[in-house]
RODO-2510 file (C-alpha; in nm, 4 decimals, decimal comma):
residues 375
     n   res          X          Y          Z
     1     x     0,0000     0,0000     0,0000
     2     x     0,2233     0,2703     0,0829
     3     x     0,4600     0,1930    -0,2508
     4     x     0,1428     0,2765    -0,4546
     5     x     0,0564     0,5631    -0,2038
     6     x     0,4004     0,7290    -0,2989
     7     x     0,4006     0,6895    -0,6112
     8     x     0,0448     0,8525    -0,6406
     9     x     0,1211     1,1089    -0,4453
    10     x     0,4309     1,1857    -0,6740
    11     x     0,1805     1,2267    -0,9318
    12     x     0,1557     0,9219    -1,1400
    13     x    -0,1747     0,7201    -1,2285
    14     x    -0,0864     0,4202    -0,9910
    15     x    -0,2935     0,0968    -0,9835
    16     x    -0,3224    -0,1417    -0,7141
    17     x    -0,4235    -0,4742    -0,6717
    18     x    -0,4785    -0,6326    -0,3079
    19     x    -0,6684    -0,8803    -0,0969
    20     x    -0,8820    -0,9591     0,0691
    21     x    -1,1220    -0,6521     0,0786
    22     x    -1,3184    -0,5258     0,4164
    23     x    -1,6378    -0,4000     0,2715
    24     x    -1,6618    -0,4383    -0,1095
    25     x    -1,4565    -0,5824    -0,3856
    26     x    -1,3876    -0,2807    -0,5969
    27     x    -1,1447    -0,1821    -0,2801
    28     x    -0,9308    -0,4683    -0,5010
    29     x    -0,8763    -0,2559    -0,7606
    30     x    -0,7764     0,1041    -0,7331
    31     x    -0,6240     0,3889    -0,9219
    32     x    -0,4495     0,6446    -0,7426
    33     x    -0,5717     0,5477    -0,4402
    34     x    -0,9529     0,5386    -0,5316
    35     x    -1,1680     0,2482    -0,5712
    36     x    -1,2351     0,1669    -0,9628
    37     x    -1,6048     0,2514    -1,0328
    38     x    -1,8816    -0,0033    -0,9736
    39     x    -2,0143     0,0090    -1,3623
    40     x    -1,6392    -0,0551    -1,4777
    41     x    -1,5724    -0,3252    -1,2458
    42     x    -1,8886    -0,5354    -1,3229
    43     x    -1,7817    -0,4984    -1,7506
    44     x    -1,4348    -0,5852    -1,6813
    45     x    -1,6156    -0,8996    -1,4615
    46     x    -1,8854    -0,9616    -1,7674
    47     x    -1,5254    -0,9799    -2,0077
    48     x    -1,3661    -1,2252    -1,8099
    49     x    -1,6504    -1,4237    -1,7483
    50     x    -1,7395    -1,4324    -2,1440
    51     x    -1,3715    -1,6615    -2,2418
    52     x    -1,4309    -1,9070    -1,9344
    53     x    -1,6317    -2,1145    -2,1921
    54     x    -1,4058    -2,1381    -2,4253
    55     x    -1,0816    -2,1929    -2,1762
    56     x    -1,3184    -2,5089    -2,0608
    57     x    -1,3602    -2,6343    -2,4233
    58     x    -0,9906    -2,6479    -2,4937
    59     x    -0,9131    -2,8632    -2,1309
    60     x    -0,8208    -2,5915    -1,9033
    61     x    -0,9947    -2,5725    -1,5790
    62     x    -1,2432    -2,3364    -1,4327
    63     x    -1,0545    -2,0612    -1,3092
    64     x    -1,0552    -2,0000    -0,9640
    65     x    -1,2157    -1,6158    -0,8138
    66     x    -0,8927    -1,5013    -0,7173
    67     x    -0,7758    -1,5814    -1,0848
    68     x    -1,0865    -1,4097    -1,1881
    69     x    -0,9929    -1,1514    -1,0364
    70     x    -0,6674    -1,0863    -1,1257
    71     x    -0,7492    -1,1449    -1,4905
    72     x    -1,0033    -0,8682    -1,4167
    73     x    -0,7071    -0,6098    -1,2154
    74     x    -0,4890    -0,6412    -1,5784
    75     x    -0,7879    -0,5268    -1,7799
    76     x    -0,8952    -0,2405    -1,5608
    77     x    -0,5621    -0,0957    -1,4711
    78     x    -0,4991    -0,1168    -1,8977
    79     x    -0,8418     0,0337    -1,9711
    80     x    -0,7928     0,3064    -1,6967
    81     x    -0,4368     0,3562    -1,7917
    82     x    -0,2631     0,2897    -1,5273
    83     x     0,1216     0,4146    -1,5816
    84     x     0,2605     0,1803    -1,3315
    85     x     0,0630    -0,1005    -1,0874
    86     x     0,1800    -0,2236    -0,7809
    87     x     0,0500    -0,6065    -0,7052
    88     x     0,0225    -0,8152    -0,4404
    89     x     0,0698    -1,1623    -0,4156
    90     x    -0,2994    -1,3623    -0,3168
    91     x    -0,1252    -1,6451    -0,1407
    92     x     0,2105    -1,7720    -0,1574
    93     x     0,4190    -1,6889    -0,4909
    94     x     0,4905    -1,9770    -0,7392
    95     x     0,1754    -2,0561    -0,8526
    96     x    -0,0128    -1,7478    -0,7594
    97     x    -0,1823    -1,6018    -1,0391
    98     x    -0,0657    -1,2816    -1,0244
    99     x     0,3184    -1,4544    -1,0811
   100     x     0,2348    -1,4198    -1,4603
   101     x     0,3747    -1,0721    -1,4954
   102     x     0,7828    -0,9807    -1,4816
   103     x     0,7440    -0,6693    -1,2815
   104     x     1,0280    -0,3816    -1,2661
   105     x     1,0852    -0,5102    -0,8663
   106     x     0,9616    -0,8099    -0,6640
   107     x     0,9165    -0,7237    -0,2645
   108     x     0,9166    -0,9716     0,0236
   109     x     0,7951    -0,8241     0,3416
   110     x     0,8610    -1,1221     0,5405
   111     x     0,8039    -1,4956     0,5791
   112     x     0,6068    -1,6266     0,8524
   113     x     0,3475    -1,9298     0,9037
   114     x     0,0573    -1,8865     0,7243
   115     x    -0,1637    -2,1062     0,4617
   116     x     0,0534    -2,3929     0,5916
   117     x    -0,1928    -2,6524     0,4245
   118     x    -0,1018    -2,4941     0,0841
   119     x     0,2643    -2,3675     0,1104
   120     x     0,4166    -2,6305     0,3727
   121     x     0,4458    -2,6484     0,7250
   122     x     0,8100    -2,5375     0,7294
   123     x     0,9274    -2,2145     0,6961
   124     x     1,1731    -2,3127     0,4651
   125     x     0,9072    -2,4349     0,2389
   126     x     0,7005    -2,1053     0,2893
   127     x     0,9730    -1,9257     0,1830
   128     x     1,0861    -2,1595    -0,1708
   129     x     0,7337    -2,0761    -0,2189
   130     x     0,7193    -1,6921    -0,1926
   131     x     1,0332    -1,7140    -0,3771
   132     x     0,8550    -1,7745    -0,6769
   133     x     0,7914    -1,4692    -0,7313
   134     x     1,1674    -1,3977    -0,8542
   135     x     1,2441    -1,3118    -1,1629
   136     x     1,5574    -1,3562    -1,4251
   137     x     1,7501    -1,0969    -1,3650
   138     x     1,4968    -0,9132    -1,1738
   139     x     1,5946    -0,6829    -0,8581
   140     x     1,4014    -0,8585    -0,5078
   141     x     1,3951    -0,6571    -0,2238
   142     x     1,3168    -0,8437     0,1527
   143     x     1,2564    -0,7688     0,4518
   144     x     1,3186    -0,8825     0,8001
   145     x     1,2427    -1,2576     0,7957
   146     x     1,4285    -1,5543     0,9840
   147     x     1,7695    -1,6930     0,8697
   148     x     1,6871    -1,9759     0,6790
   149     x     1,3770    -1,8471     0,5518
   150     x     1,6317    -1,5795     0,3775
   151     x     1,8866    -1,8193     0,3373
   152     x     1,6217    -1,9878     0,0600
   153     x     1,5475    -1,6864    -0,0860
   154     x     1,9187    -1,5605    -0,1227
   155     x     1,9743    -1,8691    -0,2760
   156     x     1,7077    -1,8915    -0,5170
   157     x     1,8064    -1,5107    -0,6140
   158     x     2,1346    -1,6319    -0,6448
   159     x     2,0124    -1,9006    -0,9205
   160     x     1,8328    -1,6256    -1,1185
   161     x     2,0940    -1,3814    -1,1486
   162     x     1,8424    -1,1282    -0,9635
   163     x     2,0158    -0,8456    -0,7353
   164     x     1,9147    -0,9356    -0,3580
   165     x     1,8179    -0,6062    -0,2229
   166     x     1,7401    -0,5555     0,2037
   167     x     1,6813    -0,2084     0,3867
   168     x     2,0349    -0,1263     0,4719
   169     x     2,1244     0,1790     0,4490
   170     x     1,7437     0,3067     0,5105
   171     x     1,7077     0,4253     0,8838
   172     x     1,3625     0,5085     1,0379
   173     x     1,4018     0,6612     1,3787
   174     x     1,0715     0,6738     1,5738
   175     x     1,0805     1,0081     1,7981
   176     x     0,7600     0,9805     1,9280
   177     x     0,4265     0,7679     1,8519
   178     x     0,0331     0,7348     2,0026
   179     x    -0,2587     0,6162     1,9030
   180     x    -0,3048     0,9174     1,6689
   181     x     0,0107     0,7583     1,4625
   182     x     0,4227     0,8192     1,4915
   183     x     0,6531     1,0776     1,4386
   184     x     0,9813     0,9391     1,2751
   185     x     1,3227     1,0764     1,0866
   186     x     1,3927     0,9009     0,7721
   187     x     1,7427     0,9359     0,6454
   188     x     1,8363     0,6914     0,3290
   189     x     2,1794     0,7603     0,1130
   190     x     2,1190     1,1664     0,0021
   191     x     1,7474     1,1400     0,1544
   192     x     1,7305     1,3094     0,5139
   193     x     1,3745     1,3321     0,6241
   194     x     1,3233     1,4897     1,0379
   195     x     1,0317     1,5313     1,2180
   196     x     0,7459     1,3647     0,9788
   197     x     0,4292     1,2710     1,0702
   198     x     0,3142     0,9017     0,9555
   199     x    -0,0495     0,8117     1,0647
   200     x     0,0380     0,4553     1,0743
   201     x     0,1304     0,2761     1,4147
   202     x     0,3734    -0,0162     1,5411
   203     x     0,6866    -0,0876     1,4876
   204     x     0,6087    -0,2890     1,1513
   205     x     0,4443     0,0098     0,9938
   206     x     0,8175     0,1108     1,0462
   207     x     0,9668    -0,1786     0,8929
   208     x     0,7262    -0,2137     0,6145
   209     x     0,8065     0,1945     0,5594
   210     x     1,1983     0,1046     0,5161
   211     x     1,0625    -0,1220     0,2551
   212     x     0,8408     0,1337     0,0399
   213     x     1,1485     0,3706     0,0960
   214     x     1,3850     0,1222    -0,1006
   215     x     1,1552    -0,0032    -0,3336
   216     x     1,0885     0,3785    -0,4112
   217     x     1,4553     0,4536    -0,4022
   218     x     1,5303     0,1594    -0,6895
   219     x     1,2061     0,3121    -0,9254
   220     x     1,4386     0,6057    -0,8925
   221     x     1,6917     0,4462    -1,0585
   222     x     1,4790     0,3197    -1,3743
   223     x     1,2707     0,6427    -1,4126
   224     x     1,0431     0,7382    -1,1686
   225     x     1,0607     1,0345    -1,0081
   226     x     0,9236     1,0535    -0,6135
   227     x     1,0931     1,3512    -0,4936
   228     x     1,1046     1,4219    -0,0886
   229     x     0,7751     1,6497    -0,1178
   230     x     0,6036     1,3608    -0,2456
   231     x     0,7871     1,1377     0,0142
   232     x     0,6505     1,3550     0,3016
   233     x     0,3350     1,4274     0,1608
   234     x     0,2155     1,0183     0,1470
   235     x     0,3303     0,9656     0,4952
   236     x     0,1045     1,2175     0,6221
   237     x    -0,1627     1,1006     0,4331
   238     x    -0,1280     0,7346     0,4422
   239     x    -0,4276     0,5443     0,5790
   240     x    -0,5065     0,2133     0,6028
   241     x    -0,8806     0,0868     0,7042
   242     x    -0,8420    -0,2621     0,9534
   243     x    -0,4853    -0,1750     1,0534
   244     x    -0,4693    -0,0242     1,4150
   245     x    -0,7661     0,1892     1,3305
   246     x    -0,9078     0,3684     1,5455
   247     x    -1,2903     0,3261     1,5480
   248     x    -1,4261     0,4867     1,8600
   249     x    -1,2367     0,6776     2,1261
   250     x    -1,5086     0,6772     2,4058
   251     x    -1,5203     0,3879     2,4407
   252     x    -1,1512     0,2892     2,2708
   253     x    -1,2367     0,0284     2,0039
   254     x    -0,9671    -0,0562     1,7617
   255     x    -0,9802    -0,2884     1,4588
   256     x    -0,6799    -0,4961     1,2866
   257     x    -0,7695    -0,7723     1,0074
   258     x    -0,4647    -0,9403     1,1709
   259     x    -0,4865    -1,2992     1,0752
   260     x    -0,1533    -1,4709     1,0850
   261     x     0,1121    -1,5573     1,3236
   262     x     0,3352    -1,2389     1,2054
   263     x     0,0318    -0,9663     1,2309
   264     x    -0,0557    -1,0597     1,5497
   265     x     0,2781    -1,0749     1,7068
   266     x     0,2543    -0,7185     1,4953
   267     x    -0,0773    -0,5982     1,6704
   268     x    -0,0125    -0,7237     2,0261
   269     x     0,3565    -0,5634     2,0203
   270     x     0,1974    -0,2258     1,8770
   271     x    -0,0204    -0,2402     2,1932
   272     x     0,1954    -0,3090     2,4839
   273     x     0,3865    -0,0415     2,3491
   274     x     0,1131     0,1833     2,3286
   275     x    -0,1175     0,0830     2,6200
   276     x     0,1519    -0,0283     2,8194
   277     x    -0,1214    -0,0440     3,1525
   278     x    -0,4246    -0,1144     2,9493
   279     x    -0,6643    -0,4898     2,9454
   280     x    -0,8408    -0,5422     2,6496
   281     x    -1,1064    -0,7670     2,5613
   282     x    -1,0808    -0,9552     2,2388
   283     x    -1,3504    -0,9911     1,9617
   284     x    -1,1947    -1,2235     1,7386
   285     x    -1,2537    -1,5162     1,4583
   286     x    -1,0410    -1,7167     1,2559
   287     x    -1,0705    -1,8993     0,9640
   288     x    -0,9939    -2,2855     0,9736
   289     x    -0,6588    -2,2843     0,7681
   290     x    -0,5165    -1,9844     1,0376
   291     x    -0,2553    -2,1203     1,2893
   292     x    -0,4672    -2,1163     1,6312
   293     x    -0,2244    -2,1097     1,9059
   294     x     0,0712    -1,8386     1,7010
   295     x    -0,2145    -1,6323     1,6457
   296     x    -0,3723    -1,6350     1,9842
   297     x    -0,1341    -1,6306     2,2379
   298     x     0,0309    -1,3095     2,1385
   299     x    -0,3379    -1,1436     2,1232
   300     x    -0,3447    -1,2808     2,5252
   301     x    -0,1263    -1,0818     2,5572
   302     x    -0,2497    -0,7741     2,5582
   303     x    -0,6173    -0,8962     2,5897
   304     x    -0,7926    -1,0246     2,9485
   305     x    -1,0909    -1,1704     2,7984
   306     x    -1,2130    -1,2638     2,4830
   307     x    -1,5430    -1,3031     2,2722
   308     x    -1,5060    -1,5821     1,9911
   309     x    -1,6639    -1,5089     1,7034
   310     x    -1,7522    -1,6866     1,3576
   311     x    -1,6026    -1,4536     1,0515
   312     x    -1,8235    -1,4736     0,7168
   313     x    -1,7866    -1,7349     0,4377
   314     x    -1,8004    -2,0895     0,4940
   315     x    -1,3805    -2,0977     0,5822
   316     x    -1,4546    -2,0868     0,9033
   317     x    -1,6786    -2,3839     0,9951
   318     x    -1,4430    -2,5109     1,2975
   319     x    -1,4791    -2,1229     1,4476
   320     x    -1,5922    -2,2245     1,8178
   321     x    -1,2028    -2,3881     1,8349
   322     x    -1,1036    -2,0383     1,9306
   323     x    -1,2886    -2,0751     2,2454
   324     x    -1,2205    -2,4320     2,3234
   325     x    -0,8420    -2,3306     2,2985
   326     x    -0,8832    -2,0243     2,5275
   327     x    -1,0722    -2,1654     2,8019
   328     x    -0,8285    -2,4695     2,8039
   329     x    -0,5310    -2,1888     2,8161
   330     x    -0,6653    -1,9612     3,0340
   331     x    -0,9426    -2,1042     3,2091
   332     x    -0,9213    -1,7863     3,4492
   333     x    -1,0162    -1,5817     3,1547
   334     x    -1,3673    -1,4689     3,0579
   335     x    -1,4568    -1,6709     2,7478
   336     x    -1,7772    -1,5833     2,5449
   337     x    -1,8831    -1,7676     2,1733
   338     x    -2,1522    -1,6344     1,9893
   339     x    -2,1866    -1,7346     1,6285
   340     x    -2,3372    -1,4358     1,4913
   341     x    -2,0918    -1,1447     1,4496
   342     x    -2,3535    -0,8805     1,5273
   343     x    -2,4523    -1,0544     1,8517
   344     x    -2,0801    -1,0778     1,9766
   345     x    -1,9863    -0,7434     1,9186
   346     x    -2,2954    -0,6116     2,1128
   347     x    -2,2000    -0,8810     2,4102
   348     x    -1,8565    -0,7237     2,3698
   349     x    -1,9238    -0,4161     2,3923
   350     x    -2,1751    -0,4909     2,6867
   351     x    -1,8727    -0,6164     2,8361
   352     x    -1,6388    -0,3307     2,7518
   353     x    -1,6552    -0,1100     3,0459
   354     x    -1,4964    -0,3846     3,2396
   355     x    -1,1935    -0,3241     2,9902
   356     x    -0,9847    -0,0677     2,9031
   357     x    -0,9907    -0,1157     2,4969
   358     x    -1,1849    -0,3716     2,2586
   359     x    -0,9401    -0,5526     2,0095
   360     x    -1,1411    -0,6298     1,7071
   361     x    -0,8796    -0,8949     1,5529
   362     x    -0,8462    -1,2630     1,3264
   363     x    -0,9856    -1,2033     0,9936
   364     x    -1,0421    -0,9174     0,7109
   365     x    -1,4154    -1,1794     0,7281
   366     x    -1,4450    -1,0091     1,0884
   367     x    -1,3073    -0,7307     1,0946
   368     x    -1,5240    -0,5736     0,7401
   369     x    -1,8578    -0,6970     0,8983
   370     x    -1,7774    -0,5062     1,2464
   371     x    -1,6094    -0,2267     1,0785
   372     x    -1,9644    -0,1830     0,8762
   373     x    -2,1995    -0,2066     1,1948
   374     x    -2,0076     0,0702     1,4111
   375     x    -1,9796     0,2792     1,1235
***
């Protein structure tokens, strides 16, 4: 997000393609920033749709909706012209459908447990996967991940003759930071940046910034002009809905679509640091593939009590395990399930003055539906 949100704010017609959405699926597909309209987004859907027959009569399969989808990103961001689109990865790398494209720079944020059913329960195999994503000859620029996860990556850049890039050399100083966001120094070869605001919070916002700084810093180098102004000017603006945002203040509610072992490690960190005193009380859900106890027992941290939740779609048939694992880990701990998301979050916040702070947490399938009824 905040590559494209540079490079938008430096003035070109950026496109971006993410996942999952919180409220509606044109937030997939945006152009400088905005949501592509609703009337473009259901022709570019009607196009795709109209050669599924005839990939089916020559033996292919029926695509799947994320491949759908992407097929659908490519055709908007041509049709809008789109000078430059920034895409990320649905699920792993290799066989992700979005690895058809030889892009100017691969990123790796980081390599943690997740979709372990589909990209191997070691995160040696994680990473191979993610690693797909590396081009001949391509520049791929990582971030802070384990040693041998990198060690696999290194090694498959290594085989491709791609240019291993990391943040050294960036430095992003926090000076001060609250719930309202951080304010940081950047300093990067000739780039010295003091006193900026940046509305995002935690110490991975930080990280992932070092990234966007780099990956700006190589466009540089093939083009692309993002001058400091612009630099500045994105992370004042920067937002990010379902990422330690802020929902209410009276009483403190705070959302994060959290839903892997990394992000919650991510959220729970971001609040200790922040609420150093505070107990909150967990709403969360998580769908069936998620890692139970990595995701979990960092939220415990920071949370006395929880209400278990089932997020949307039918992913998340085995939700009530949440509970089952809290109560047998903290059988001290309050421990509510309620199936239907609009009935736990009014039990939650029922519960809430008890608290200092509701964590809204597990899923993008949660947090969207939530998000929706306190707005």
């Amino acid at each position: 997000m905040m590559i494209a949100h540079m490079l938008h704010r430096a003035g070109y017609r950026c496109a971006r393609f993410s996942s999952p959405h919180l409220h509606s699926y044109r937030e997939r597909f945006t152009i400088g920033g905005r949501p592509v309209a609703a009337d473009r987004v259901y022709a570019a859907l009607q196009q795709v749709k109209a050669v599924v027959p005839d990939i089916i009569a020559r033996g292919g399969e029926h695509p799947t909706e994320f491949e759908v989808l992407t097929a659908m990103a490519f055709l908007l961001f041509r049709q809008e012209r789109a000078e430059i689109a920034v895409l990320e990865v649905g699920m792993g790398g290799s066989f992700d459908s979005t690895n058809v494209i030889v892009p100017l720079l691969a990123v790796i944020t980081g390599i943690d447990y997740d979709h372990t059913a589909f990209l191997g329960g070691r995160l040696e195999e994680i990473a191979a996967n993610k690693a797909g994503i590396i081009k001949p000859g391509v520049p791929v620029l990582i971030g802070t991940m384990p040693h041998d996860a990198r060690a696999v990556v290194a090694a498959r850049a290594r085989q491709l003759q791609a240019p291993l890039l990391d943040t050294a050399g960036v430095s992003v100083t926090l000076r001060r930071q609250s719930l309202e966001g951080q304010v940081l120094d950047i300093a990067a070869g000739k780039l010295r940046l003091t006193d900026l605001k940046f509305n995002l919070v935690g110490e991975y916002q930080r990280l992932n910034l070092a990234l966007a700084v780099k990956a700006v810093q190589y466009l540089r180098t093939q083009g692309y002009s993002v001058d400091d102004a612009a630099l500045t000017d994105a992370l004042a603006t920067a937002v990010m809905p379902g990422r330690m945002e802020i929902m209410s203040r009276e009483p403190l509610i705070i959302l994060d679509a959290a839903h892997n072992p990394q992000g919650a490690r991510a959220v729970s960190a971001a609040l200790r640091s922040l609420l150093p005193d505070g107990r909150g009380l967990l709403l969360c859900g998580l769908l069936d593939d998620k890692e139970l106890k990595d995701v979990i027992d960092p939220l415990a941290q920071c949370c006395g009590g929880a209400v278990i939740t089932r997020p949307q779609g039918d992913r998340a048939a085995a939700w009530q395990r949440v509970a089952g694992y809290w109560q047998w880990q903290w059988p001290e701990r309050e421990a509510i399930a309620e199936e239907s998301i609009s009935r736990a979050l009014q039990i939650a916040l029922e519960r809430l003055p008890d608290y200092d702070y509701l964590l809204v947490c597990g899923s993008f399938y949660l947090v969207g539906p939530v998000r929706a009824l306190l707005r």
